[in-house]
Backbone as a printed PyTorch tensor [residue, N CA C, xyz], in Angstrom:
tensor([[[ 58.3360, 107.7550,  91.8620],
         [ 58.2810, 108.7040,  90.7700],
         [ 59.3440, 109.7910,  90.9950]],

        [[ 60.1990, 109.6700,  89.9900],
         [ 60.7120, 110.9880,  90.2460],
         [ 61.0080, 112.4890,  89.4110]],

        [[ 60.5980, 113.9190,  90.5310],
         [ 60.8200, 114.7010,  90.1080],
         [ 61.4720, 115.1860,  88.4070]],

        [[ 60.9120, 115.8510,  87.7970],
         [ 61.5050, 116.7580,  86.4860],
         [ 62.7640, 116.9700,  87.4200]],

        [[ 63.2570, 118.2120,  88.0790],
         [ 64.1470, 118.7470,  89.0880],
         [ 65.1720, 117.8810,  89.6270]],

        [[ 64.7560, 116.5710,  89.6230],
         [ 65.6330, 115.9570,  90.4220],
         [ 66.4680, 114.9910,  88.7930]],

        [[ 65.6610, 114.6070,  87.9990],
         [ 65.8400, 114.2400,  86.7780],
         [ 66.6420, 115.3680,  85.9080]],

        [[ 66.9090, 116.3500,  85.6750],
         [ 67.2580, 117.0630,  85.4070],
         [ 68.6150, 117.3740,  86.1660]],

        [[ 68.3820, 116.9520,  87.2760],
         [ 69.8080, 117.3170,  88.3220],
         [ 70.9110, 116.1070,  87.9110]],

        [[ 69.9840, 114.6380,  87.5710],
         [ 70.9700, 113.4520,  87.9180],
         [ 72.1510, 114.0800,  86.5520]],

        [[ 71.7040, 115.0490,  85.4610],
         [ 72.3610, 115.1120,  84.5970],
         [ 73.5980, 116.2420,  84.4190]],

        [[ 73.4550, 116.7480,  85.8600],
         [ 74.6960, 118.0210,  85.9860],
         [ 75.5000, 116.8000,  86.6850]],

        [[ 76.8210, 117.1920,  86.8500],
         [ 77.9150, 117.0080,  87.8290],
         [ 77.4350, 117.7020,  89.0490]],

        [[ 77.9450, 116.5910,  90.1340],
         [ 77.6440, 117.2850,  91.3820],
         [ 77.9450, 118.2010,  91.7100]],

        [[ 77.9980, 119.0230,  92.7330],
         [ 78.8460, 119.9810,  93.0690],
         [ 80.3480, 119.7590,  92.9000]],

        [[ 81.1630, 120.6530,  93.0450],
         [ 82.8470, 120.3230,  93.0430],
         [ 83.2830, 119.6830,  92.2990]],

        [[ 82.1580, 118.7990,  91.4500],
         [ 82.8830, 118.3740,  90.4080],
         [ 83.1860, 119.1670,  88.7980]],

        [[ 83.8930, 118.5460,  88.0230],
         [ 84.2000, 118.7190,  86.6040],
         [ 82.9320, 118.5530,  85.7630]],

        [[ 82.3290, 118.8970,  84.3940],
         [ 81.7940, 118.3520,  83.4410],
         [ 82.7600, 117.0060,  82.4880]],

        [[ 82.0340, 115.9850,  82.4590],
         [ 82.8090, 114.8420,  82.0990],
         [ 83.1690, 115.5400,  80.3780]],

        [[ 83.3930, 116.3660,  79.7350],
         [ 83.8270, 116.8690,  78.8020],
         [ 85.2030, 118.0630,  79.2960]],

        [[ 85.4040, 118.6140,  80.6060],
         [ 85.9020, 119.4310,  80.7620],
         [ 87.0380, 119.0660,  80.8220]],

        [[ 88.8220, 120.1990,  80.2650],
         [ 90.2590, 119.6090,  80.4800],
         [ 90.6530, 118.9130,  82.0610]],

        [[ 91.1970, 118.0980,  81.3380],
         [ 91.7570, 117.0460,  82.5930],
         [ 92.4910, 118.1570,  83.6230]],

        [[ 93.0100, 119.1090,  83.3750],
         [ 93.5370, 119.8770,  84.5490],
         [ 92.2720, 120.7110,  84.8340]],

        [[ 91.2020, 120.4670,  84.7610],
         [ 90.0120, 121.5400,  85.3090],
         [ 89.9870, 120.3180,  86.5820]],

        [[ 89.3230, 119.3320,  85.6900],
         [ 88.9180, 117.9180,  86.9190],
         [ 90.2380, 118.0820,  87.8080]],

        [[ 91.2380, 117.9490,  87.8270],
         [ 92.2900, 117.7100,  89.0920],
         [ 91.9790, 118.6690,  89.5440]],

        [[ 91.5700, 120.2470,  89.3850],
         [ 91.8320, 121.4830,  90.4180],
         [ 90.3990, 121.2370,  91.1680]],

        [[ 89.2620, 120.7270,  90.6630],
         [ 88.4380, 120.7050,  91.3110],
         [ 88.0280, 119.4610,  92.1420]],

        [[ 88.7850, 118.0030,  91.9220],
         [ 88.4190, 117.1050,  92.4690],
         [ 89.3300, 117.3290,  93.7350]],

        [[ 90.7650, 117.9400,  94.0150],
         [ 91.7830, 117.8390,  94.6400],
         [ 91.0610, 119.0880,  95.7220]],

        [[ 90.6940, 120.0590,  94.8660],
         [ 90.2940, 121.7410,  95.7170],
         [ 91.0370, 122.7550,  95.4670]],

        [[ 91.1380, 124.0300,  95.7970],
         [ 91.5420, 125.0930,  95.2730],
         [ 93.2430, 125.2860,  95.8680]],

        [[ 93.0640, 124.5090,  96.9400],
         [ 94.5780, 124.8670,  97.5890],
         [ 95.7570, 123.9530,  97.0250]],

        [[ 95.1690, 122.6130,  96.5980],
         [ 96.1500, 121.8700,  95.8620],
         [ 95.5080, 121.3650,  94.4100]],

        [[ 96.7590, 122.2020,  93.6490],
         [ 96.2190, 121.7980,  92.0840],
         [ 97.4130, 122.1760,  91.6690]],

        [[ 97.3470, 120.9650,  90.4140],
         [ 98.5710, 121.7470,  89.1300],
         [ 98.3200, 122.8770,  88.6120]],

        [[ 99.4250, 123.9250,  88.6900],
         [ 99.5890, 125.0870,  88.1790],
         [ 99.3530, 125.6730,  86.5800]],

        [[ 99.3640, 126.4690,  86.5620],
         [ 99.3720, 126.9890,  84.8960],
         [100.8270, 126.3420,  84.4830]],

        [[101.6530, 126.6010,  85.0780],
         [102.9660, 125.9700,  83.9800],
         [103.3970, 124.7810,  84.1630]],

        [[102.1530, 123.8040,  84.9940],
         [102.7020, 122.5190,  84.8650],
         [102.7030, 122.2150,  86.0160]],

        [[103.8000, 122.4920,  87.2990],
         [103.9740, 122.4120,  88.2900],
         [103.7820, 122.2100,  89.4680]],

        [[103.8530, 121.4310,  90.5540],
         [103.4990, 121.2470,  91.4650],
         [104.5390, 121.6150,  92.4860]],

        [[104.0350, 122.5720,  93.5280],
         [105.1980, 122.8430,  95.0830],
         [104.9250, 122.0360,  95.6030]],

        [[105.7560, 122.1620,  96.5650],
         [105.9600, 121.3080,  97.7780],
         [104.7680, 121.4370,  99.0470]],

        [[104.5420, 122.4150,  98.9720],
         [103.3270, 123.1840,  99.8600],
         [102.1460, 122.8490,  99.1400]],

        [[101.7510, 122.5970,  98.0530],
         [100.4970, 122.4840,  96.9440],
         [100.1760, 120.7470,  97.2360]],

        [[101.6110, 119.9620,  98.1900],
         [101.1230, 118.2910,  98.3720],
         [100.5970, 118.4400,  99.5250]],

        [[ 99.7910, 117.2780,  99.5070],
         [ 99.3370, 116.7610, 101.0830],
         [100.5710, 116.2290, 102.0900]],

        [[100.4740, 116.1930, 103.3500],
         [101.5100, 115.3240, 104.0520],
         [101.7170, 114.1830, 103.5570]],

        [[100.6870, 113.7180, 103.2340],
         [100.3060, 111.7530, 102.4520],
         [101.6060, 111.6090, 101.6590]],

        [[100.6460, 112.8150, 100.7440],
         [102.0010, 112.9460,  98.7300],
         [103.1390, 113.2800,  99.1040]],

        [[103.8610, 114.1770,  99.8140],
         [104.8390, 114.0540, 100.2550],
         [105.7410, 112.5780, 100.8130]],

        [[105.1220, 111.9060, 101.8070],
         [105.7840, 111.2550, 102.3160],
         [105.8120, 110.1410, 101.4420]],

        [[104.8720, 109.9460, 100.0820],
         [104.7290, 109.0790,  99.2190],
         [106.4070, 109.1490,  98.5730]],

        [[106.2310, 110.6410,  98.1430],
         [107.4010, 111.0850,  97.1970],
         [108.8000, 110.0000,  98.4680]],

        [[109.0970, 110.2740,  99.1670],
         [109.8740, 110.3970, 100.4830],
         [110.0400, 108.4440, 100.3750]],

        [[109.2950, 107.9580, 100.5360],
         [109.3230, 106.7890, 100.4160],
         [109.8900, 106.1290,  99.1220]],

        [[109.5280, 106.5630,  97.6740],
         [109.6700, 105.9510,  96.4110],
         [111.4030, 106.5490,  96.4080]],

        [[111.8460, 107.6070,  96.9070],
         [113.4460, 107.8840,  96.7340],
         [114.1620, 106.7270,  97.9620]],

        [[113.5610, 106.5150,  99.2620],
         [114.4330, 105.8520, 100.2030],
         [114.2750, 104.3630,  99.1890]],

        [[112.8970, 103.6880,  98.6220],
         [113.3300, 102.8200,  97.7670],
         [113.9960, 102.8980,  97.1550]],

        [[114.3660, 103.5310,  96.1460],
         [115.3410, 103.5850,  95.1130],
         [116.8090, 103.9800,  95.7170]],

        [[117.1450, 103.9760,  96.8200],
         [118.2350, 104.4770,  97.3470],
         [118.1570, 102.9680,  98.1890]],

        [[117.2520, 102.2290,  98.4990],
         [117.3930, 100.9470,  99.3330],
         [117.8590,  99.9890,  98.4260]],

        [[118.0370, 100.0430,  96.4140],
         [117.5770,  99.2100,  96.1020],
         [116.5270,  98.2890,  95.8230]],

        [[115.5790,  99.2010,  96.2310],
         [114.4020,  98.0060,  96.5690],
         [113.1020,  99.0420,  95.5270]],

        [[112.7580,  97.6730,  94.2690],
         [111.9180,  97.8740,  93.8240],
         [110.6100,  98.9920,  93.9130]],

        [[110.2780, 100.3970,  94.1290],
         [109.1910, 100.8530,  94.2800],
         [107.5990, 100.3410,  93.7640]],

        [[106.8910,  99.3400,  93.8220],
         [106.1430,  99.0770,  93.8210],
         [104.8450,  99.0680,  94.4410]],

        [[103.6950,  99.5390,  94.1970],
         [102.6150,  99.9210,  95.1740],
         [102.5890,  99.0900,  96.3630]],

        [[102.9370,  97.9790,  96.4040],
         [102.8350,  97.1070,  97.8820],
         [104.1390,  97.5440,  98.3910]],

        [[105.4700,  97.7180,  98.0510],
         [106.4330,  97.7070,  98.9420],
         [106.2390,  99.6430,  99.5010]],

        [[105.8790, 100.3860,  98.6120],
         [105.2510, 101.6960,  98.8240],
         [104.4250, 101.5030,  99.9940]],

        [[103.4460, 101.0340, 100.3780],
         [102.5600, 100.3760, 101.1320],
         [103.0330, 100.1600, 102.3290]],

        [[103.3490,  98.8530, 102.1340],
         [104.2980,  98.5750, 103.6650],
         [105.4050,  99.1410, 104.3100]],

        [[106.1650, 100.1170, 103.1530],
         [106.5650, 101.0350, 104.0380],
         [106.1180, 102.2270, 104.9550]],

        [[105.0750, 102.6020, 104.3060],
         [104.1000, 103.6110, 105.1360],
         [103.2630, 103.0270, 106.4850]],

        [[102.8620, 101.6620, 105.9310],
         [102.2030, 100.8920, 106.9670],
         [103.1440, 100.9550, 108.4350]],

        [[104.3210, 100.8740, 108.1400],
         [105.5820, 100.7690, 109.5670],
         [105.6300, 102.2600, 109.7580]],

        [[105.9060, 102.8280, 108.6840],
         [105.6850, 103.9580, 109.6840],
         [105.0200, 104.9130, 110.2490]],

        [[103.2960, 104.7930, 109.4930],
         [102.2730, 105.4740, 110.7690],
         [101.8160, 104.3200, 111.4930]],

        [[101.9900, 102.9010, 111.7350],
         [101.4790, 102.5830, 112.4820],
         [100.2130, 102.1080, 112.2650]],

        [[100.0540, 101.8720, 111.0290],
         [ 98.4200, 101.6420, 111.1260],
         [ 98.2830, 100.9290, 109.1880]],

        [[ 97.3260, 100.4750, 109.0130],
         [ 97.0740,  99.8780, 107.8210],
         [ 96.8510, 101.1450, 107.1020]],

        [[ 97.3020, 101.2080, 105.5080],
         [ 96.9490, 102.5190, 104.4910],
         [ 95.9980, 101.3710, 103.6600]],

        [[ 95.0590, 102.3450, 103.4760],
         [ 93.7740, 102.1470, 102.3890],
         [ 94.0740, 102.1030, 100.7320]],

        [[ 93.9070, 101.0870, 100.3030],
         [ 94.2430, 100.8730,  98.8900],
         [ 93.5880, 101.6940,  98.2280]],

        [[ 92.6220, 102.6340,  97.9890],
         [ 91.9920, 103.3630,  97.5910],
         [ 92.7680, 104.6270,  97.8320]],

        [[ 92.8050, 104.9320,  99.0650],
         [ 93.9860, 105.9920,  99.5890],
         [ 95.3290, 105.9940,  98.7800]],

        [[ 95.9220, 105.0010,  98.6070],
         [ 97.3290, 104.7890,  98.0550],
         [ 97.9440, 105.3630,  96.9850]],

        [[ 96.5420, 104.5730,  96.2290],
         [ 96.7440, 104.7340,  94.6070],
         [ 95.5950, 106.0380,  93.5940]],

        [[ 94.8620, 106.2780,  94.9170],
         [ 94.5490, 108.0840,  94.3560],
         [ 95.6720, 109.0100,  93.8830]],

        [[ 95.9890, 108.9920,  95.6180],
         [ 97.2280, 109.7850,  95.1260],
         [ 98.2250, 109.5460,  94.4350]],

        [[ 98.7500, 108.3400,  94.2750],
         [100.0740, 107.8200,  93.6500],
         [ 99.2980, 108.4100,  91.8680]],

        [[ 98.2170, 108.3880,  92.1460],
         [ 97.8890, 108.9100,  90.6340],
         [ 97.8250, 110.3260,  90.2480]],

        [[ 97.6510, 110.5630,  91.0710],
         [ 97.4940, 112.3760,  91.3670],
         [ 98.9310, 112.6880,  90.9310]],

        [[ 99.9790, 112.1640,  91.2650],
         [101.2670, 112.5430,  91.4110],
         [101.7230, 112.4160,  90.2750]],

        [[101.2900, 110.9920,  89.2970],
         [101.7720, 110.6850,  88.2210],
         [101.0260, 111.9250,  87.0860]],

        [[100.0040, 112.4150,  87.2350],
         [ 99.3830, 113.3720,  86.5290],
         [ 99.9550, 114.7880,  86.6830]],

        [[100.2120, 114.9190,  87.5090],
         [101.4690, 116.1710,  87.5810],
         [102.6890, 116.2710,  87.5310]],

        [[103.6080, 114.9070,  86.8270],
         [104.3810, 114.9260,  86.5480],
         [105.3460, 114.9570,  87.5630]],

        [[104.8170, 114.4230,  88.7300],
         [106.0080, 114.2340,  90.1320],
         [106.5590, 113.0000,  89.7400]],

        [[105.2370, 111.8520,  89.7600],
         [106.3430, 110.4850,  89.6510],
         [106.0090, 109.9830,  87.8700]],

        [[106.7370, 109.0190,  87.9110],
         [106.5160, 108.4310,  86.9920],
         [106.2300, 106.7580,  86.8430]],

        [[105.5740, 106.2560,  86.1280],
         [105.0200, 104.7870,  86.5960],
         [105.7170, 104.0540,  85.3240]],

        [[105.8190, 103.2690,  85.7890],
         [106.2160, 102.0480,  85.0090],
         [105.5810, 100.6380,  85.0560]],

        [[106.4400,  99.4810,  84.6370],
         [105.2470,  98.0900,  84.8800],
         [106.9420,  97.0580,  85.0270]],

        [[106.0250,  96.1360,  86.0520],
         [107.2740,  95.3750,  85.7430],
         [106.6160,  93.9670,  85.1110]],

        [[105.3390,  93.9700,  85.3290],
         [104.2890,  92.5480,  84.6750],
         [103.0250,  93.1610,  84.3410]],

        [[102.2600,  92.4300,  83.5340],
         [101.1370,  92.9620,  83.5880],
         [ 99.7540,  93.5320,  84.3560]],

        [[100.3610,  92.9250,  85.8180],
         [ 99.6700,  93.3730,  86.4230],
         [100.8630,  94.3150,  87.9200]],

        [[101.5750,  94.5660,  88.2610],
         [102.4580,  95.3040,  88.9950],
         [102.8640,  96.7140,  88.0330]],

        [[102.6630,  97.7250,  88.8800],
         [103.2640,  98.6970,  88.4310],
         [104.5890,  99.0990,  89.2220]],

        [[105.3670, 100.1670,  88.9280],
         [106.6900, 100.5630,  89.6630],
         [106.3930, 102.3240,  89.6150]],

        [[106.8230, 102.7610,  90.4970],
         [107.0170, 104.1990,  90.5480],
         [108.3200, 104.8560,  90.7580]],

        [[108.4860, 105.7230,  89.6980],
         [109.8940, 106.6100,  90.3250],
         [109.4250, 107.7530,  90.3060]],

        [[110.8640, 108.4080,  91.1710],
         [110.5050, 110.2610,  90.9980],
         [110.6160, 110.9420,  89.9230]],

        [[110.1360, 111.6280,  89.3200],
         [110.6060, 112.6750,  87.9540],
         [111.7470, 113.4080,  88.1880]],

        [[112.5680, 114.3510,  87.2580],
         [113.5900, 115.1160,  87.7210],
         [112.8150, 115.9290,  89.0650]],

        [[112.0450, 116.4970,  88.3250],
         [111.1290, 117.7370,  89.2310],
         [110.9710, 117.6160,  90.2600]],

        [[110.6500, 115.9510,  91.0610],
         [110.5840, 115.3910,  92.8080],
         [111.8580, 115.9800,  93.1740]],

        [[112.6570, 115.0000,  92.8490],
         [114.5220, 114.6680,  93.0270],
         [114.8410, 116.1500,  93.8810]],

        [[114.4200, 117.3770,  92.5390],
         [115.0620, 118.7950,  92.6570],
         [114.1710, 119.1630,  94.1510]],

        [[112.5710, 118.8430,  94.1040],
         [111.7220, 119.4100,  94.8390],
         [112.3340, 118.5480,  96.4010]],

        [[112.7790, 117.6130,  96.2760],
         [112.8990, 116.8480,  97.4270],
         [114.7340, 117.0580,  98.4610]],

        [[115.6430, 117.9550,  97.0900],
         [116.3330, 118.0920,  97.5930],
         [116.6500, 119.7530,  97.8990]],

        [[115.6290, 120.4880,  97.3360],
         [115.6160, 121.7550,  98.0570],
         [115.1690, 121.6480,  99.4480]],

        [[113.7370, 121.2010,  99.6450],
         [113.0790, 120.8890, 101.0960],
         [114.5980, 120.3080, 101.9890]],

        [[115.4330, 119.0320, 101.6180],
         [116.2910, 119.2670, 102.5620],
         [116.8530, 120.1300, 102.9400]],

        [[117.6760, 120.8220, 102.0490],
         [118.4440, 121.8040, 102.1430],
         [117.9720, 122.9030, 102.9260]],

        [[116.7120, 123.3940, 102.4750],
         [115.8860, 124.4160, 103.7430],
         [115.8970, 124.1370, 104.9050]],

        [[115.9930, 123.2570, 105.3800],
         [115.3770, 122.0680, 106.7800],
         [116.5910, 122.5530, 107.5310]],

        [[117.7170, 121.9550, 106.6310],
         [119.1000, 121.7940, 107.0810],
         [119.7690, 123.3350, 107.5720]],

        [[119.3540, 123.9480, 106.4920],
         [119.6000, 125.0490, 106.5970],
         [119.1440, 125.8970, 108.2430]],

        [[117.4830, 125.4260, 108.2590],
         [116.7810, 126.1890, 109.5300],
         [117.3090, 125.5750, 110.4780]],

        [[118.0240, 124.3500, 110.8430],
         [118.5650, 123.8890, 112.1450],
         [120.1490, 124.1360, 111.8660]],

        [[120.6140, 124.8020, 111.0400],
         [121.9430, 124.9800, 110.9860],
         [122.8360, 123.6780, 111.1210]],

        [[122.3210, 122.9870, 110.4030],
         [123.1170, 121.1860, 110.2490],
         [123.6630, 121.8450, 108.1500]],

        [[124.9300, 121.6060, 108.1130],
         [125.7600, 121.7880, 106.9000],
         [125.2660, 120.0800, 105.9580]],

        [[125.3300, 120.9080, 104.8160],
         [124.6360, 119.6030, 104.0820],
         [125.3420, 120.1430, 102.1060]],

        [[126.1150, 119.0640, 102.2990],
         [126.6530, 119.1770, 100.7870],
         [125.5250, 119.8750,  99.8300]],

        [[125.9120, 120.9160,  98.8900],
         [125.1060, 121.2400,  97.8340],
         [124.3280, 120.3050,  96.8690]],

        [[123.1850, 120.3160,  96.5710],
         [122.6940, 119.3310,  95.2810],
         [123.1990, 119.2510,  94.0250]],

        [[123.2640, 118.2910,  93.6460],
         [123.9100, 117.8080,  92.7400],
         [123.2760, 118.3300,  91.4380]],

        [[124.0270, 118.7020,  90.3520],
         [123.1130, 118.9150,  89.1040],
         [123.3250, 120.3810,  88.7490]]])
């Protein structure tokens, strides 16, 4: 038998979550947490990603600079080589979605069932300031960005 109280509860959102009526940027600030969320004007920093989303971003440009298709499996196995360890398909494509909702990447299809990911302008710029800072703090000279 159960509780009025508890019957009554199954019908709120849990804690931390959204009301399934509430704007899609309420649900991302609260499913993600207060420290990483899309901004009022859209935006996402560099500091506002996880290490994960970052190195996601980091990966889909060395593809596209390898030539090589960005696709959630080749996305995948590149991360797989380089922590060393199997990434969680659930893990992958959270975030790869997270990213596409803030306008970092952008998805595409190459069949009906494969998708493709690229960076938005907004990565590109976000990915080539972070060098430039980097470069900058170890005093290594690094051509200006392009654009």
């Amino acid at each position: 038998m159960v509780s009025a109280k508890r019957r009554e509860r199954g019908t709120r959102p849990r804690r931390g979550e959204a009301p399934p009526d509430a704007p899609s940027r309420l649900r991302i600030e609260r499913r993600i947490g207060s420290d990483r969320h899309c901004r009022a004007d859209g935006g996402v920093g560099w500091n506002d990603l996880t290490g994960f989303q970052r190195d996601l971003l980091t990966t889909i440009r060395l593809c596209a600079q390898e030539e090589r298709i960005p696709t959630g499996r080749t996305i995948k196995d590149h991360l797989e080589v380089q922590y060393g360890k199997d990434i969680n398909n659930g893990r992958l494509y959270q975030n790869l979605g997270y990213l596409v909702e803030c306008g970092l990447v952008e998805k595409g299809f190459v069949d009906g069932r494969t998708n493709t990911y690229s960076l938005a302008p907004t990565a590109v710029a976000m990915l080539d300031e972070t060098v430039h800072d980097l470069a900058s703090i170890c005093g290594i000279p690094v051509p200006a960005p392009q654009g």
